[in-house]
GUBAMI-787243 format. One record per residue (C-alpha): residue in three letters; z negated, x, y negated. Coordinates in pm, whole numbers, plus 50000, padded with zeros to 5 digits. Each point is the difference from the previous one (the first is absolute). Example, Ala and Ser with C-alpha at 12.3 -4.5 7.8 and 13.67 -1.06 7.14 Angstrom:
2
ala492205123050450;ser500665013749656;
This chain:
746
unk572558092840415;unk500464964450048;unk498924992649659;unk502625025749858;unk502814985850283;unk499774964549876;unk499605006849619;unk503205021749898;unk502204967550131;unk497414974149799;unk500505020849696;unk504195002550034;unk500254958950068;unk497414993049683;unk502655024149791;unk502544981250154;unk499084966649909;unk498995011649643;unk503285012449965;unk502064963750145;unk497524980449745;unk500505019849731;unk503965000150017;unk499734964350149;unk498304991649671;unk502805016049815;unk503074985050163;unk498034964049858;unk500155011249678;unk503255012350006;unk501704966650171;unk497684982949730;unk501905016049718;unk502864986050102;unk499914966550080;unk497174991049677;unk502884995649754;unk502124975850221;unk496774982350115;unk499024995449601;unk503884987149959;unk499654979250261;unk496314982949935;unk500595001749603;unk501374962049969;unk496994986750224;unk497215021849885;unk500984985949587;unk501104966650131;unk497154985449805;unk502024972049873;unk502995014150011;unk502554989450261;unk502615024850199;unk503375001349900;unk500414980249641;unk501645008849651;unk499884982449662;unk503015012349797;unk500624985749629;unk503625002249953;unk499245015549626;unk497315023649988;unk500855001649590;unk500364963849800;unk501685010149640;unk500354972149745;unk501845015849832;unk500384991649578;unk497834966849990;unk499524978849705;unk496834986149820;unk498864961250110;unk502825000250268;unk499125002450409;unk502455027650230;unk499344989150373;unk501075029550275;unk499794991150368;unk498345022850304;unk500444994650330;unk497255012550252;unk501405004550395;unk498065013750287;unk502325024150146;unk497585010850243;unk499534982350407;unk496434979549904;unk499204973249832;unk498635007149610;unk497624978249826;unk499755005449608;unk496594988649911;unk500615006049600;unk502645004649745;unk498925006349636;unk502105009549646;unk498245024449802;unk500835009349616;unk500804984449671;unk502354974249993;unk500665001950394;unk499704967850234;unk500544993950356;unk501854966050112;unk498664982850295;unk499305010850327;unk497864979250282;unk497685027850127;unk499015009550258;unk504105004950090;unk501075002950321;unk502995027150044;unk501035000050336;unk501945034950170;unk503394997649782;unk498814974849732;unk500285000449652;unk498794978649716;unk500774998749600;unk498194994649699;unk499895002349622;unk498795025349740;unk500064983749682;unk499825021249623;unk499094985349707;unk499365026049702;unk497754989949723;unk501215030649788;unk502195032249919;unk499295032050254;unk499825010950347;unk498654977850217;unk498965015750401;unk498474979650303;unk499654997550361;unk499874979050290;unk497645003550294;unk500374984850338;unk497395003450258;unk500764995050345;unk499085009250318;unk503115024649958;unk498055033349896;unk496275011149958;unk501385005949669;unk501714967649702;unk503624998849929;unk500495005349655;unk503524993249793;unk499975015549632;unk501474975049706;unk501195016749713;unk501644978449684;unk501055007749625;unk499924978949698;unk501665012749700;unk500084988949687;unk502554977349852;unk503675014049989;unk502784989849771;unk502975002250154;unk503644994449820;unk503264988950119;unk501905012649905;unk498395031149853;unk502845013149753;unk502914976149852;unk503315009249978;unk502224970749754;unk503135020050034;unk502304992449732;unk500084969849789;unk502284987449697;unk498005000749687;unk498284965349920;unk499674991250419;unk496865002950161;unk499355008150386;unk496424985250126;unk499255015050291;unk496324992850163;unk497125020150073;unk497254993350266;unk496515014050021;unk498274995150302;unk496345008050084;unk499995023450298;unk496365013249947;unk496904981250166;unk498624988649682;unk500984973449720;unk502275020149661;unk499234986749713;unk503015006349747;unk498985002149648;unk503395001649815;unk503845012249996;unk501435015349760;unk503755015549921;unk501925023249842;unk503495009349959;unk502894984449807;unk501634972150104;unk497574992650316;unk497344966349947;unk497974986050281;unk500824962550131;unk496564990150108;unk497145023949965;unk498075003750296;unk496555006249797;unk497184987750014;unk500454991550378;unk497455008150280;unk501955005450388;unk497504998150277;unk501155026850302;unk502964989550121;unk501414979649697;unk503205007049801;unk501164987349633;unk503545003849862;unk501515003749614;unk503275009449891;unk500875031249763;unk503074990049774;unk501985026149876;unk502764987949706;unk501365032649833;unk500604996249623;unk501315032049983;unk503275020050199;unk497865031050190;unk497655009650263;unk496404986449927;unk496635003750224;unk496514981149970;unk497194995550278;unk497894971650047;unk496275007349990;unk497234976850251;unk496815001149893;unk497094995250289;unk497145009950160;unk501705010350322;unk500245030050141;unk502705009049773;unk498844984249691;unk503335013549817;unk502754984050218;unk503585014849792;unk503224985150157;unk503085021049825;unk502714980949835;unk503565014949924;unk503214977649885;unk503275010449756;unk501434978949780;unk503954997649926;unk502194983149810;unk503014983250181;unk501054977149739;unk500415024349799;unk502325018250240;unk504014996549900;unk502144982750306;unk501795025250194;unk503265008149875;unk503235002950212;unk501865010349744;unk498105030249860;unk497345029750155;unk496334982549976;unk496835013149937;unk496634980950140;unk501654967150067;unk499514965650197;unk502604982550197;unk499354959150130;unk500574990950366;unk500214961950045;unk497904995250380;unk502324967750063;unk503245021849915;unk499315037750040;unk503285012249910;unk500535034950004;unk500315017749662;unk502875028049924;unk498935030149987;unk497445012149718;unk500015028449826;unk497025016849851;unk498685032449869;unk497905021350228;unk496354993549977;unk500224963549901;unk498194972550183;unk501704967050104;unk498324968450012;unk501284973550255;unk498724964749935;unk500004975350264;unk500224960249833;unk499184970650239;unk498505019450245;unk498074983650325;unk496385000850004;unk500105014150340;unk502165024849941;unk499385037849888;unk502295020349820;unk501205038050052;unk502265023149819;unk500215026450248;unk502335030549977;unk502864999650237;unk502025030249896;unk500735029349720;unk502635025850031;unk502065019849722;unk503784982150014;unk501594972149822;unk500364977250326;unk496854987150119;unk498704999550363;unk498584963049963;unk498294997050387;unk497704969750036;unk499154977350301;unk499054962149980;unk497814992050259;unk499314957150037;unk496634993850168;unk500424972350287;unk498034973050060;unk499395005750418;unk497994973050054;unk502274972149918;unk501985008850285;unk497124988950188;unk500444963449903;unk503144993150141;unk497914993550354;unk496954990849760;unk501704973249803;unk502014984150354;unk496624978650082;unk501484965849943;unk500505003749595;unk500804966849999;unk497004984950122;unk497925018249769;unk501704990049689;unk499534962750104;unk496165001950094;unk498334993549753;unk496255009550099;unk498915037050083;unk500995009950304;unk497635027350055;unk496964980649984;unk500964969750219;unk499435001650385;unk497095027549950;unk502245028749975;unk497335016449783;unk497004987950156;unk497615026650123;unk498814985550307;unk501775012050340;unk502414978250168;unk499264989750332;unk501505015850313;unk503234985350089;unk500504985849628;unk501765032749823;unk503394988450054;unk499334967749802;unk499575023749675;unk503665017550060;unk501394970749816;unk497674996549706;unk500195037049913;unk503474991849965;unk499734979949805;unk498125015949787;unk501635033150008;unk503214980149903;unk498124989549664;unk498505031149940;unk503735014150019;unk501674975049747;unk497095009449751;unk500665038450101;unk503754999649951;unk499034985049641;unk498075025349893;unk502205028650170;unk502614983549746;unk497984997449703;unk499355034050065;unk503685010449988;unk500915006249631;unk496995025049987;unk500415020450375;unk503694996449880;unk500174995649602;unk504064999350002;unk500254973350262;unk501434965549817;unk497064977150116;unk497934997149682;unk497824971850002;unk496425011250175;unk497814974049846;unk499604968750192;unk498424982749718;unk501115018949668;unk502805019249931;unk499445011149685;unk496895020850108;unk500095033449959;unk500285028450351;unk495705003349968;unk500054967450048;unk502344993050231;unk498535029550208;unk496124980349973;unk501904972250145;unk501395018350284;unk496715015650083;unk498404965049992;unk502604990450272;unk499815024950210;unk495964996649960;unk501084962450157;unk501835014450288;unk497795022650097;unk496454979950094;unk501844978450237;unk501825029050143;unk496685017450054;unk498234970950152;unk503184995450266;unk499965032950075;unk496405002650024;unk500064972350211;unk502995012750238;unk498175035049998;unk496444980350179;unk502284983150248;unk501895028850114;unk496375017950022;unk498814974750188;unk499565012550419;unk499264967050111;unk503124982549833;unk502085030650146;unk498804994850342;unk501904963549997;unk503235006150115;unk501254967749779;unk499025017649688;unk501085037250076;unk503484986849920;unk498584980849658;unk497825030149876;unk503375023450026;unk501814974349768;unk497184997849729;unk499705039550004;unk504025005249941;unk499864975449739;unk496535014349864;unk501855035049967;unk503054982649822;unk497894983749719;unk497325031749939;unk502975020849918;unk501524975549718;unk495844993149880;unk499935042050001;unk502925003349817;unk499124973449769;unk496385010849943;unk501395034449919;unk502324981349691;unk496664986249936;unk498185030549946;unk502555019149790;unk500784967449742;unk495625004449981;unk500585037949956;unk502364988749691;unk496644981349758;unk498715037850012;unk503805018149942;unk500595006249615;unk503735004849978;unk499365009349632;unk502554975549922;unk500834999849597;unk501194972449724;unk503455010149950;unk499834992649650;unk497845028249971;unk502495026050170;unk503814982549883;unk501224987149666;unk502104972650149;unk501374990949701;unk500825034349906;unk501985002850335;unk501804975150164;unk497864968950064;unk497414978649844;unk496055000050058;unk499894972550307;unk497554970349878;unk497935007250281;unk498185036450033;unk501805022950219;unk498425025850206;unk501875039850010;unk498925026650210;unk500615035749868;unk500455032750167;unk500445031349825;unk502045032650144;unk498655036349991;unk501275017449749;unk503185029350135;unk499065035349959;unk501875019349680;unk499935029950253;unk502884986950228;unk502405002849685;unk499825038349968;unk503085007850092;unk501494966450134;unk502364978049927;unk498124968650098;unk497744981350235;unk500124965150134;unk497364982050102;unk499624972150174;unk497314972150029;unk499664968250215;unk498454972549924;unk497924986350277;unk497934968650062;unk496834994750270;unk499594963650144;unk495734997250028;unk500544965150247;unk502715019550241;unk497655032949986;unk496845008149932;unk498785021649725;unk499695035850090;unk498775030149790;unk503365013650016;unk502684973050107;unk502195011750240;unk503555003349890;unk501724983250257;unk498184969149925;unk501294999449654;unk503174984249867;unk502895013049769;unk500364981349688;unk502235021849837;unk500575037549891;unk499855013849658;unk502505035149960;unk498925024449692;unk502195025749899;unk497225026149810;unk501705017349698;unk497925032249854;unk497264997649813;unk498394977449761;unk499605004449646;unk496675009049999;unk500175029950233;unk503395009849936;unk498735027549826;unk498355013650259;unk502674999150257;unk502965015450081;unk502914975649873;unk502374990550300;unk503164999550038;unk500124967049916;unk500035006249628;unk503745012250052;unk502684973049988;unk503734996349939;unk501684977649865;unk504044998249883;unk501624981449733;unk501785007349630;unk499385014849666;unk501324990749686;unk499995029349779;unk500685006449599;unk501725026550114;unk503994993249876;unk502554998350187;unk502385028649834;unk504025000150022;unk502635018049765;unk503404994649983;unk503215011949723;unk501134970149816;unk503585000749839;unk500234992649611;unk503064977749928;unk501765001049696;unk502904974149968;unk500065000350383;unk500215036350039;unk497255023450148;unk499185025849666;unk496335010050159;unk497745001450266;unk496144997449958;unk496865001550249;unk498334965550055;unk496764992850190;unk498664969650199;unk496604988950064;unk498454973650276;unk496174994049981;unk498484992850222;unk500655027750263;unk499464983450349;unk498245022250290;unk499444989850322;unk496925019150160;unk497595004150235;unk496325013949901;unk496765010950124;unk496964980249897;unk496745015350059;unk496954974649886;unk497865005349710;unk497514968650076;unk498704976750227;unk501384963249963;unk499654993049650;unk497824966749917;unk502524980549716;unk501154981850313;unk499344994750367;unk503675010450116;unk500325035350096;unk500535022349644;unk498965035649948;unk500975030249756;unk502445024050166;unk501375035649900;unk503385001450094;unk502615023650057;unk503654990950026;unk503575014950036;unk503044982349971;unk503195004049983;unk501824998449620;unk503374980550114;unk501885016749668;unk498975034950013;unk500434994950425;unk496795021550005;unk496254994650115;unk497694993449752;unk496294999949980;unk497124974549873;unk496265001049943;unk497814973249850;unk497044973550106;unk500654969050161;unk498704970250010;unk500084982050327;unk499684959150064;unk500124993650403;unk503565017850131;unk501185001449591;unk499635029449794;unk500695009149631;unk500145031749873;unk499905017249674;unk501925036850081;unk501155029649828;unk503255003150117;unk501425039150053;unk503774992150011;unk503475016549895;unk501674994849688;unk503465012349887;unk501225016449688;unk503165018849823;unk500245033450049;unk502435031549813;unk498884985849670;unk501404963150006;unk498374971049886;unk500444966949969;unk502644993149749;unk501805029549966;unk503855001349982;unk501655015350288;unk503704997449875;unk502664976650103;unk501315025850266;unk496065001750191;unk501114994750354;unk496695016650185;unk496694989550129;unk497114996749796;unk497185027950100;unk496914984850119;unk496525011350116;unk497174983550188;unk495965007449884;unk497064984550081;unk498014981649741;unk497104972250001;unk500214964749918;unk497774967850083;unk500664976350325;unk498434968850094;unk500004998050388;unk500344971050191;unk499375006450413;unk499024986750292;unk496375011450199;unk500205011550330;unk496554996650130;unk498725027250216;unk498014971950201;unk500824961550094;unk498114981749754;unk499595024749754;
C-alpha cells in the first residue's frame, strides 16, 4: 500500500519535469531563431576583421577610364583620384596598370588615406598601333577582402583625311578672273596619311600648290589653293581627287563656279528699255541713278569701283509693287564708335606731361614689376600709374583716330599712316594692328599688376592703402575697357587676311574708254553684284511693276563678320529704281504680250491725197462776160492732224542704242477741207519720243456731179451752185508724230 501511495505522485512529478524540459528546450530554440541573424550582423565585421579594419571605403571617382580616339607614337594621360569615404584609416599596399600600352604614373606606396582623404594620380596611353586597346588598374588595400579594379578602354584608328572645306562654292566670276580659295587637310586619325597624289578635273579649275606627295603625322594639317578662272560664260563643275592610304584613300572635295561676261554687258540705258545690263556706282560719290527701265526677266549688274577693303557689298531688294510711282523705303543706319566717349576722362591725365616725357612712362618707378609692394607703400604707385595711363591714352586716342576713316569711311580725316601715306587700306590696317599690339602688353602688365594688389589681404588690411587700392582699381576698369575695345578692332582687321571680298580689276568688267573716263594708270579694284532676274509671270495681265533695290555696304572694323549680317548694321549707299517692261525677246513668244505693247502717240500726216475745189470762171470777151466754164483747184500736200494707236511689233531694235522699234499704227484725223474724220494705217518707225510713219490714208475726196466736168460751158447767164459729192478713196501719207510712252523711260 505504501509502495502504491508513494509511487502514483513519483510517476506524475517525473511526467512533469519531462514535460518543463522538453518545452524548456523548445522555448531555447525558438528565442535562438531569433536573435542568430542580428548576432551574425552584429559579430560579422569582427569575426572577418582579418586585416580588415571597421568602418573604411576606397572609392575611385571613375570606375570607367575611356581614351577615347588616340593616335599612334603620341601619350593621352587621364587622372583618378582614390578617397576613403569610409570612418578608418586605409592603407593601399599596391597599385599596378595592366594591358597593352597602359602605364601608371607615380605613387609612393604604401599610401596613407586618412577618413575623408583623397589622393590623384596618372594613367598614361601610349598606342603602338591601329585597334582596340582594353586595361585595368588594381589597387589593393586593406579596403576589401577583395582588389579594386578600374577598366581602361582606348581606340586607335587609322589615319583620317579630313577637308576644309569639303565642297567649294566660287560663285560668280567675270571671264578671265580667277578666285583662289584654300583648302586644308588635316589628319584626325591616330596614324601618319601618306598622300600619294592630287589630281583635277573640270574646266576652268587648276590647283595652286599640290599637296602630294606629303606625309601628316596625327594631328597635322597642309593647305593648297584651288583656282578657278572661267574661260567660258556658264555653269561648270570639277572635284579634286586626294590620293592616300588613309582611311579614305579617295578623299573628293566638289568644286562648282559660273563664269560671266560683264564686259561684255552694254551700260544701262536711261533713255531706252534694257535687257541684261550693268550700271557703275562710284564708292567715293554714290549718286543715285534715275530710274531704269528693263524688260522682265533681265538681270542687272551693279559694279562697285574704289571700294574699301573692309567693306562688303549688298544689293538687297527693298520693294516691288505694280504702279508707276515707286515706294523707295530705305534706312541708313551709322555705326558709332562708343568707346571714344570713354576718353574724354581717359585722355584728362595731364596730356601735357606726357607729350613732353620723353622716356616710357609705364616702365619707370616699377609699375610693371611683379613683385608685391610693401604694406603702407600702395599709395606711392597712384602717381606712376598715372602717368602711365596718361601715355597709354595719347597713343590710344591715335589709334582711335587712325581708325576713323575705316569705322567711319565718309568722315574727312584721311591720312591713317603715320609713316606712309601712299600705302594702301591692308596696309594701313597691319599698321594699326601693330599699334594696338603696342598698347596692349603694357596695358596688360598694369592691369595685371593692379589686379595682384587689389588681391592682396594683407595690403587691404592697411588702412593707408585701402584708399590707394580703390584708385588703381577705378583706373584699372577705365583702361581694360579702351584695351577691350581695342583688342576687339584687333581681332576683326586679323579676321580681314582670311576675308576674300572677291574684289575684281575693273578693266576686266568696264570699257572706260568706251564710257566716260579713261583706264586710271594705276589698277583699280570693282566689286560686282548681280540682281535676280523678275519673274515674266507678274506681267500677265499688268500694266507694270517697279522694283526697287538698295545698295548697301558692311564695315568689317565697326562689326564683325557674321553669317548673315544684320541689316541694321549696314549702311545705305544708294538705291537703284527698275521699271520692268514685258518680256524679253527670247521668251516673248511664249508669253502673253502686255499691255505695254500698246502706245499712242499724236502728230500729222501729209497725204497725196489732193486737196479738191471747183469754182465757175467767167469768159471775157472785149470786157464782157459771153460764157461761164467749170474750173478746178488742187493743193498737195493735204495736211492732217491725228492722233494714232501704236501697238509694237519688236523689241528695241539694235541699229542704235536710243529707244527705236517697229510699230503698227492706226490713226484718224481730221481732213480740215472735207471738215470730216479721216482714217490712217501704216508701220512706223519710232526713234526715242519721234515717230515716222508710212500710212495708207482712207480720206474724202470731192467730185462734179449731174454730168459736169471740168471745162464745160455753163452759159453766160449760170448763176447757181456747182453740184458736188464727197467719196472716200486711198492715197499715200507720210506721218510725222509724237510717242507717248506708256511708261517713264520707255
Amino acid at each position: 500500500m505504501t509502495t502504491n501511495k508513494f509511487t502514483k505522485p513519483l510517476k506524475s512529478v517525473v511526467r512533469l519535469t519531462g514535460i518543463f524540459l522538453v518545452s524548456s528546450v523548445l522555448r531555447i530554440k525558438w528565442f535562438f531563431s531569433l536573435l542568430c541573424p542580428f548576432s551574425v550582423a552584429l559579430l560579422f565585421p569582427l569575426l572577418t576583421a582579418n586585416g580588415q579594419q571597421a568602418g573604411t571605403n576606397l572609392t575611385p571617382s571613375r570606375a570607367h577610364i575611356d581614351f577615347g580616339n588616340a593616335r599612334v607614337g603620341n601619350s593621352s594621360n587621364q587622372t583618378e583620384t582614390l578617397t576613403n569615404t569610409g570612418s578608418a584609416t586605409i592603407i593601399i599596399s599596391a597599385a599596378s596598370a595592366g594591358g597593352t600600352g597602359f602605364s601608371l604614373g607615380t605613387i609612393p606606396l604604401p599610401l596613407t588615406l586618412n577618413a575623408g582623404k583623397s589622393a590623384t594620380f596618372n594613367v598614361k596611353f601610349t598606342p603602338t598601333s591601329i585597334g582596340k586597346w582594353d586595361g585595368q588598374i588594381t589597387i589593393i588595400s586593406n579596403d576589401s577582402a577583395t582588389n579594386l579594379v578600374i577598366n581602361l578602354t582606348a581606340i586607335v584608328e587609322r589615319g583620317n583625311l579630313v577637308p576644309d572645306p569639303n565642297s567649294i562654292g566660287f560663285g560668280t566670276l567675270q571671264v578671265g578672273t580667277n578666285r583662289s580659295p584654300t583648302v586644308t587637310l588635316t589628319n584626325e586619325g591616330g596614324t601618319n596619311v601618306n598622300i600619294s597624289a592630287a589630281t583635277l578635273s573640270g574646266s576652268g579649275f587648276s590647283l595652286n600648290g599640290s599637296p602630294a606627295p606629303l606625309t601628316l603625322k596625327p594631328g597635322e594639317s597642309s593647305s593648297f589653293k584651288v583656282t578657278f578662272k572661267p574661260t567660258t560664260v556658264g555653269s561648270t563643275s570639277g572635284v579634286v581627287t586626294i590620293a592616300s592610304d588613309g582611311s579614305n584613300p579617295s578623299l573628293v572635295i566638289a568644286l562648282f563656279g559660273t563664269g560671266v561676261d560683264i564686259l561684255d554687258l552694254p551700260a544701262c540705258s536711261l533713255a531706252k528699255t534694257n535687257n541684261d545690263c550693268k550700271l557703275t556706282i562710284d564708292r567715293e560719290n554714290p549718286l543715285t541713278p534715275p530710274t531704269i527701265q528693263m524688260y522682265s526677266n533681265q538681270k542687272l549688274t551693279v559694279i562697285v569701283t574704289t571700294p574699301k577693303t573692309y567693306e562688303r557689298y549688298f544689293l538687297d531688294y527693298q520693294s516691288g509693287q505694280a504702279t508707276l510711282t515707286p515706294d523707295i523705303t530705305s534706312s541708313i543706319v551709322q555705326g558709332l564708335l562708343p568707346s571714344l566717349a570713354k576718353f574724354g576722362e581717359f585722355y584728362g591725365f595731364d596730356q601735357g606731361a606726357s607729350r613732353k616725357a620723353t622716356n616710357d612712362q609705364c616702365a619707370v618707378s616699377g609699375i610693371t614689376d611683379t613683385t608685391m609692394p610693401a604694406a603702407g607703400t600702395v599709395k606711392d604707385l597712384v602717381k606712376p600709374v598715372l602717368g602711365c595711363l596718361t601715355q597709354l591714352s595719347t597713343k590710344a586716342i591715335g589709334i582711335y583716330r587712325s581708325l576713323e576713316p575705316y569705322v567711319g569711311p565718309d568722315s574727312s580725316v584721311r591720312s591713317v599712316s603715320t609713316t606712309n601715306e601712299s600705302l594702301t587700306d591692308q596696309q594701313n590696317l597691319d599698321e594699326l594692328a601693330n599699334r594696338v599690339e603696342a598698347f596692349l602688353k603694357p596695358e596688360l602688365a598694369l592691369s595685371s599688376r593692379i589686379s595682384a594688389i587689389s588681391a592682396d589681404q594683407g595690403l587691404k588690411a592697411a588702412a593707408a592703402d585701402t584708399r590707394a587700392i580703390t584708385e588703381l582699381t577705378d583706373l584699372q576698369k577705365l583702361a581694360d575697357a579702351v584695351a577691350n575695345d581695342l583688342l576687339a578692332y584687333r581681332l576683326r582687321i586679323s579676321d580681314l587676311d582670311g576675308y576674300d571680298n572677291w574684289f575684281d580689276n575693273c578693266n576686266a568688267l568696264i570699257d572706260f574708254e568706251k564710257e566716260r573716263k579713261k583706264v586710271a594708270t594705276k589698277p583699280v579694284s570693282c566689286v560686282w553684284i548681280t540682281s535676280k532676274p523678275d519673274d515674266d509671270a507678274v506681267y500677265d495681265k499688268m500694266v507694270t511693276r517697279t522694283v526697287v533695290y538698295s545698295l548697301n555696304v558692311l564695315n568689317l572694323i565697326s562689326n564683325s563678320q557674321e553669317a548673315i549680317p544684320d541689316p541694321s548694321k549696314k549702311k545705305l549707299l544708294t538705291s537703284v529704281t527698275i521699271n520692268f517692261a514685258d518680256a524679253h525677246v527670247a521668251k516673248s513668244s511664249e508669253l502673253p504680250h502686255s499691255a505695254l505693247r500698246l502706245e499712242a502717240s499724236a502728230g500729222t500726216f501729209f497725204s497725196t491725197l489732193p486737196i479738191r475745189s471747183f469754182s465757175v470762171t467767167p469768159v471775157f470777151t472785149k470786157d464782157v462776160i459771153t460764157d461761164k466754164t467749170i474750173s478746178q483747184n488742187v493743193l498737195h500736200p493735204t495736211v492732217v492732224p491725228f492722233a494714232a494707236a501704236n501697238y509694237r511689233l519688236t523689241d528695241d531694235l539694235a541699229w542704235t542704242r536710243w529707244k527705236s522699234n517697229l510699230y503698227l499704227t492706226g490713226g484718224v484725223g481730221i481732213n480740215p477741207n472735207t471738215v470730216s474724220a479721216d482714217f490712217a494705217t501704216g508701220l512706223s518707225l519710232s526713234w526715242r519720243a519721234l515717230m515716222i510713219s508710212g500710212l495708207a490714208h482712207f480720206g474724202h475726196d470731192v467730185r462734179l456731179t449731174q454730168g459736169l466736168e471740168v471745162g464745160q460751158s455753163l452759159g453766160p447767164g449760170f448763176n447757181g451752185n456747182l453740184p458736188t459729192h464727197t467719196f472716200w478713196t486711198t492715197s499715200f501719207a507720210v506721218g510725222v508724230s509724237i510717242r507717248v510712252p506708256s511708261l517713264t523711260g520707255r
